[in-house]
TIVO-2410 file (N, C-alpha, C; in nm, 3 decimals):
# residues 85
REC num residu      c1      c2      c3 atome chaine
REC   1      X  -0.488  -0.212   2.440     N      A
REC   1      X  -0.555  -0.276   2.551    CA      A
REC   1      X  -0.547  -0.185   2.673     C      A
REC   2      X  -0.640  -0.146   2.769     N      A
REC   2      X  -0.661  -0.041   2.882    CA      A
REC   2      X  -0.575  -0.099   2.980     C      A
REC   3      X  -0.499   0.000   3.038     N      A
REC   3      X  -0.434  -0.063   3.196    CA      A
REC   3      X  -0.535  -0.068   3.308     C      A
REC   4      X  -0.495  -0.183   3.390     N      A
REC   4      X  -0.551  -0.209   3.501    CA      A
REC   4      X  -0.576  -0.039   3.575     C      A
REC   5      X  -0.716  -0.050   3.641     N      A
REC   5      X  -0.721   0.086   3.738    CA      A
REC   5      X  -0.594   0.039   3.838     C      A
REC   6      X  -0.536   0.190   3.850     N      A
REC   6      X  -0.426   0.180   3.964    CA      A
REC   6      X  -0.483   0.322   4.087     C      A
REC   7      X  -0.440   0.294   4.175     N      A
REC   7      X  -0.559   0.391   4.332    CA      A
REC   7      X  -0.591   0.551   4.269     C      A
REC   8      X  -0.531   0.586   4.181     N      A
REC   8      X  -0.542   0.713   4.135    CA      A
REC   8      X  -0.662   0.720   4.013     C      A
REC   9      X  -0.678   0.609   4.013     N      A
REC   9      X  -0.823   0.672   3.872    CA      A
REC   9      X  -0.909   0.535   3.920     C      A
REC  10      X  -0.930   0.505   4.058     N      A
REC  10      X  -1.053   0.416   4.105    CA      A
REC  10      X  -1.179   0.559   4.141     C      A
REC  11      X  -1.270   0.506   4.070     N      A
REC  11      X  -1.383   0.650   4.156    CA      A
REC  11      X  -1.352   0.711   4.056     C      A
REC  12      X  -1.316   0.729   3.935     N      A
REC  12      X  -1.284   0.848   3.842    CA      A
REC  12      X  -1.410   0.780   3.737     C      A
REC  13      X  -1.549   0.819   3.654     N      A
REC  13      X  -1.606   0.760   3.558    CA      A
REC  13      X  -1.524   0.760   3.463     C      A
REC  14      X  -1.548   0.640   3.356     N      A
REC  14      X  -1.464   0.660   3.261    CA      A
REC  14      X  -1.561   0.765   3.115     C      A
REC  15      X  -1.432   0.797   3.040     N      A
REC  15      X  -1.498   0.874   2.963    CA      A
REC  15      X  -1.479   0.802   2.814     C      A
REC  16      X  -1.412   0.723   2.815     N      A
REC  16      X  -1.434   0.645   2.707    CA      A
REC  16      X  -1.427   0.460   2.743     C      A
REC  17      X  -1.548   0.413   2.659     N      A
REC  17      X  -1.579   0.271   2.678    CA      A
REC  17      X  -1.465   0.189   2.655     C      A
REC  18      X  -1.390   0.130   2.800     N      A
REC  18      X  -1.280   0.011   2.818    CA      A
REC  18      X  -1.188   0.078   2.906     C      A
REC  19      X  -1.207   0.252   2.909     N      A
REC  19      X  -1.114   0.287   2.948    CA      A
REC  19      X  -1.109   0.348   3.091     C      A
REC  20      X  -0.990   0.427   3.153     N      A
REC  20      X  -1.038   0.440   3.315    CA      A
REC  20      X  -1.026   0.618   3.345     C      A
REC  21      X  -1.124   0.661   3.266     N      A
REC  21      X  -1.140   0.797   3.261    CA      A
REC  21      X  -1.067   0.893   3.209     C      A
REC  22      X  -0.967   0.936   3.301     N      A
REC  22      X  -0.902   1.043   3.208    CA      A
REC  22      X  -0.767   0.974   3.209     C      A
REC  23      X  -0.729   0.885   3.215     N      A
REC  23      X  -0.626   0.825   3.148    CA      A
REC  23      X  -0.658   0.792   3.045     C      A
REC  24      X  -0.785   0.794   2.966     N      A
REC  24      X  -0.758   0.758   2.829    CA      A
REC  24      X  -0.710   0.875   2.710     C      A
REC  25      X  -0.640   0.940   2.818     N      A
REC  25      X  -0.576   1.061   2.755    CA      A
REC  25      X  -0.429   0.982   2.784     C      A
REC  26      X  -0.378   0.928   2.881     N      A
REC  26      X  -0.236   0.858   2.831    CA      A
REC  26      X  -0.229   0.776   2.771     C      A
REC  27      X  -0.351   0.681   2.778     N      A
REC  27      X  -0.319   0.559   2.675    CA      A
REC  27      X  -0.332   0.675   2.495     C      A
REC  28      X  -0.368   0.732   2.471     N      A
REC  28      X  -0.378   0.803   2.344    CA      A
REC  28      X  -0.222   0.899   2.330     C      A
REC  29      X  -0.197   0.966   2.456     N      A
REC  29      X  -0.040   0.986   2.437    CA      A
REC  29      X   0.011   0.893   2.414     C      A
REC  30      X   0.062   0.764   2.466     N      A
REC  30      X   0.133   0.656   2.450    CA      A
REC  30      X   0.133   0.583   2.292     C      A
REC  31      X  -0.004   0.579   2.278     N      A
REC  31      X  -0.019   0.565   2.156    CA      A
REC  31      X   0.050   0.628   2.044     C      A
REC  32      X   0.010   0.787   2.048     N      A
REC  32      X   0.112   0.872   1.993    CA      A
REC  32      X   0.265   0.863   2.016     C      A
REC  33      X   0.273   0.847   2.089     N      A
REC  33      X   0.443   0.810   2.092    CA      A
REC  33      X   0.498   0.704   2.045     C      A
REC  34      X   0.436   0.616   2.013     N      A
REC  34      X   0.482   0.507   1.979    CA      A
REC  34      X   0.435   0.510   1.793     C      A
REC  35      X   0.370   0.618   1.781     N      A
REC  35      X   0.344   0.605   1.622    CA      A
REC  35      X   0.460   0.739   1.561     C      A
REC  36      X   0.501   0.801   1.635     N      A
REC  36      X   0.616   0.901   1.635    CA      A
REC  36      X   0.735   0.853   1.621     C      A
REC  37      X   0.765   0.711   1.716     N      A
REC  37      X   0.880   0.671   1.745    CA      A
REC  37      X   0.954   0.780   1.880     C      A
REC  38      X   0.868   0.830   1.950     N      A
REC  38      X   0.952   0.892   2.054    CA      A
REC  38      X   0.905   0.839   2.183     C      A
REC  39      X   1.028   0.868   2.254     N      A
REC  39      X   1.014   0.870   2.458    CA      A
REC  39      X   0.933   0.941   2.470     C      A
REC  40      X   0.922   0.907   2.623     N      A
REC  40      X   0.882   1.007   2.705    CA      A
REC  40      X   0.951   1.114   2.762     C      A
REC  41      X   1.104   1.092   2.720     N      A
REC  41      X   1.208   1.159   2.766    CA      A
REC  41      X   1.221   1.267   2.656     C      A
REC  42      X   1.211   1.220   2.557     N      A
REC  42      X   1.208   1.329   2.428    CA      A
REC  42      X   1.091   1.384   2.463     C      A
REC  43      X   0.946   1.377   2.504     N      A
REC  43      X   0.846   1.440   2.502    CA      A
REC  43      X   0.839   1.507   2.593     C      A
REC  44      X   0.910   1.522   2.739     N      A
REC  44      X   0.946   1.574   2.835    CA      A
REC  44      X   1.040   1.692   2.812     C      A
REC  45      X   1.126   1.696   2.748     N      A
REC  45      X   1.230   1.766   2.692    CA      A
REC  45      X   1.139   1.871   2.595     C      A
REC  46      X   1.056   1.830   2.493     N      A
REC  46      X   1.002   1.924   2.423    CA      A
REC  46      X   0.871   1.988   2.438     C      A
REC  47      X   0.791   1.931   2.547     N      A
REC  47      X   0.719   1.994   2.585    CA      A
REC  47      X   0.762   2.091   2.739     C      A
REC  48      X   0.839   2.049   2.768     N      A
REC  48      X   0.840   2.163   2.941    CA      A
REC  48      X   0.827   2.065   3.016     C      A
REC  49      X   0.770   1.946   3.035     N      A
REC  49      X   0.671   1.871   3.154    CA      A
REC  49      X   0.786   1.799   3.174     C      A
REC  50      X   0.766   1.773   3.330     N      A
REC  50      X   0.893   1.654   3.368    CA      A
REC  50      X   0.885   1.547   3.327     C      A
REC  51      X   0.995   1.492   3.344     N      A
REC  51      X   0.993   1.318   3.241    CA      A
REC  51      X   0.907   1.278   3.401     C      A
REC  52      X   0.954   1.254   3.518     N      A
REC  52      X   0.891   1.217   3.614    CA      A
REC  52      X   0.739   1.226   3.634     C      A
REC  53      X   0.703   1.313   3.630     N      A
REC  53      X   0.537   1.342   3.603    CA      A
REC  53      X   0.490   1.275   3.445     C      A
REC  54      X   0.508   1.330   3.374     N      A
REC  54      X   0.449   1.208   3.240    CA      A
REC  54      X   0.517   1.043   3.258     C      A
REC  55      X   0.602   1.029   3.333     N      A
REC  55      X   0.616   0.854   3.341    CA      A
REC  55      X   0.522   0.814   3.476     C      A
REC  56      X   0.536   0.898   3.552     N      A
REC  56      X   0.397   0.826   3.649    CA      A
REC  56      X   0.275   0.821   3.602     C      A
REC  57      X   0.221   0.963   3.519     N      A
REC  57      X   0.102   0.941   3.467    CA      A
REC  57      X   0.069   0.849   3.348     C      A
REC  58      X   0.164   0.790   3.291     N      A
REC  58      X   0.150   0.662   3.119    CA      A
REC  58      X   0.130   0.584   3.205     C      A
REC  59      X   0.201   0.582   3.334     N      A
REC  59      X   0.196   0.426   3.375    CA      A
REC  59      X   0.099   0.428   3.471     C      A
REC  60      X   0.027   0.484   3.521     N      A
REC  60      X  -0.109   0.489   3.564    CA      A
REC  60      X  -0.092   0.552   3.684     C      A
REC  61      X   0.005   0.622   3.752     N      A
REC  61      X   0.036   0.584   3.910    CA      A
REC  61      X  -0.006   0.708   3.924     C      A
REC  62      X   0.000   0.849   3.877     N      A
REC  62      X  -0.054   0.987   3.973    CA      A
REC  62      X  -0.145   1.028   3.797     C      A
REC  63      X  -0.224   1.121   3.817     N      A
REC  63      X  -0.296   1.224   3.736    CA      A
REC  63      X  -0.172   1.337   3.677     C      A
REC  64      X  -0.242   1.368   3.576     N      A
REC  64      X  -0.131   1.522   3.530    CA      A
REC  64      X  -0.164   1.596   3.560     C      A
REC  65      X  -0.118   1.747   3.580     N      A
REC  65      X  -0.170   1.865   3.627    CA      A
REC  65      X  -0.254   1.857   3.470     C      A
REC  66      X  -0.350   1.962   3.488     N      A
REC  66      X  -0.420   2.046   3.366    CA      A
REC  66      X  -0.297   2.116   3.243     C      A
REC  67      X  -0.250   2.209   3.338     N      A
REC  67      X  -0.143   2.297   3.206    CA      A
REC  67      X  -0.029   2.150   3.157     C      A
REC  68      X  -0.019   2.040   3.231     N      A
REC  68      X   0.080   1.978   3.185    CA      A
REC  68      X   0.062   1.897   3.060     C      A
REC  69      X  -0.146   1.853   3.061     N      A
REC  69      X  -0.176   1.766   3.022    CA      A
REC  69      X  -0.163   1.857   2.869     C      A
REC  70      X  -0.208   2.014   2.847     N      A
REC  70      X  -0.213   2.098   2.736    CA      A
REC  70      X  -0.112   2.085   2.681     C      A
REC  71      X   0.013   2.097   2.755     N      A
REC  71      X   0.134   2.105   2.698    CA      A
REC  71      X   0.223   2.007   2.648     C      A
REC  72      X   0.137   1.892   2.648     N      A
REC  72      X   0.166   1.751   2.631    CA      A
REC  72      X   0.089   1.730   2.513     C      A
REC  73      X  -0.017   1.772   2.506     N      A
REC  73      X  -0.093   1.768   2.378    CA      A
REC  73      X  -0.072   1.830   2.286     C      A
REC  74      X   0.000   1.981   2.326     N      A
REC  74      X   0.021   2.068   2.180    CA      A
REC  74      X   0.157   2.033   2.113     C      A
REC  75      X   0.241   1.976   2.223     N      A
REC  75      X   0.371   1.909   2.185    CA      A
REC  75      X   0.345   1.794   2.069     C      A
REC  76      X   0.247   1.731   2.071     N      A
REC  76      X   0.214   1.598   1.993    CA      A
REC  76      X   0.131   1.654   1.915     C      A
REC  77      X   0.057   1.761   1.864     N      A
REC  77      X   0.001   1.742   1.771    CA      A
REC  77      X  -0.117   1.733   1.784     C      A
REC  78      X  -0.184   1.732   1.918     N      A
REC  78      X  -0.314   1.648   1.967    CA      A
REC  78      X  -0.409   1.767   2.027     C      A
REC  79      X  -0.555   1.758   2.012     N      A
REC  79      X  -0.623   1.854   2.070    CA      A
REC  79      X  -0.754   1.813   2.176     C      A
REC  80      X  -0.739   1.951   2.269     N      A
REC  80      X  -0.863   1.865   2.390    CA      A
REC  80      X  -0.992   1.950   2.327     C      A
REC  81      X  -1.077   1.884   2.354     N      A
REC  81      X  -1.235   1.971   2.279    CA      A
REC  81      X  -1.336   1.914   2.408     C      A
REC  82      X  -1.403   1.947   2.381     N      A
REC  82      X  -1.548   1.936   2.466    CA      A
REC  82      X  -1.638   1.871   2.408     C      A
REC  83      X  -1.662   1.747   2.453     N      A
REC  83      X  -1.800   1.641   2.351    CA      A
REC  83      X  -1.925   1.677   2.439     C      A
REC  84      X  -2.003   1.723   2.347     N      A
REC  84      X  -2.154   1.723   2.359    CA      A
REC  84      X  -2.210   1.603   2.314     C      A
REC  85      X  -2.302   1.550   2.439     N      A
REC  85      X  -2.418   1.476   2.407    CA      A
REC  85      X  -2.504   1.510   2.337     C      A
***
């Protein structure tokens, strides 16, 4: 289920239908973590990225940097691509 927009992704289009733009890149981390069985503290630890910065961004409150969001993704397994219309 999508989290409420919080002031950081109001004005952002979304890029997938229900969701609030580019957080539907945390709800899909979160997801992943929870099909892993890991934290955010373990995912913080093994990717480089602060636990502080990936717990504000799951929980909707700031954006990730770019290199953080990569390094969050290659940690999990997960890849960013480019969708063509």
């Amino acid at each position: 289920m999508p989290r409420k927009p919080t002031p950081a992704s109001r004005g952002v289009k979304s890029m997938v239908p229900g969701t609030r733009g580019f957080d539907a890149a945390a709800d899909l981390v979160l997801d992943t973590l929870e099909a892993k069985g890991m934290s955010v503290r373990q995912l913080a630890a093994e990717s480089g990225v602060k636990r502080e910065a990936l717990a504000y961004w799951v929980g909707g409150k700031r954006p990730l940097r770019a290199d953080y969001l990569l390094a969050t993704f290659t940690t999990l397994g997960l890849e960013i691509r480019q969708v063509r219309r």
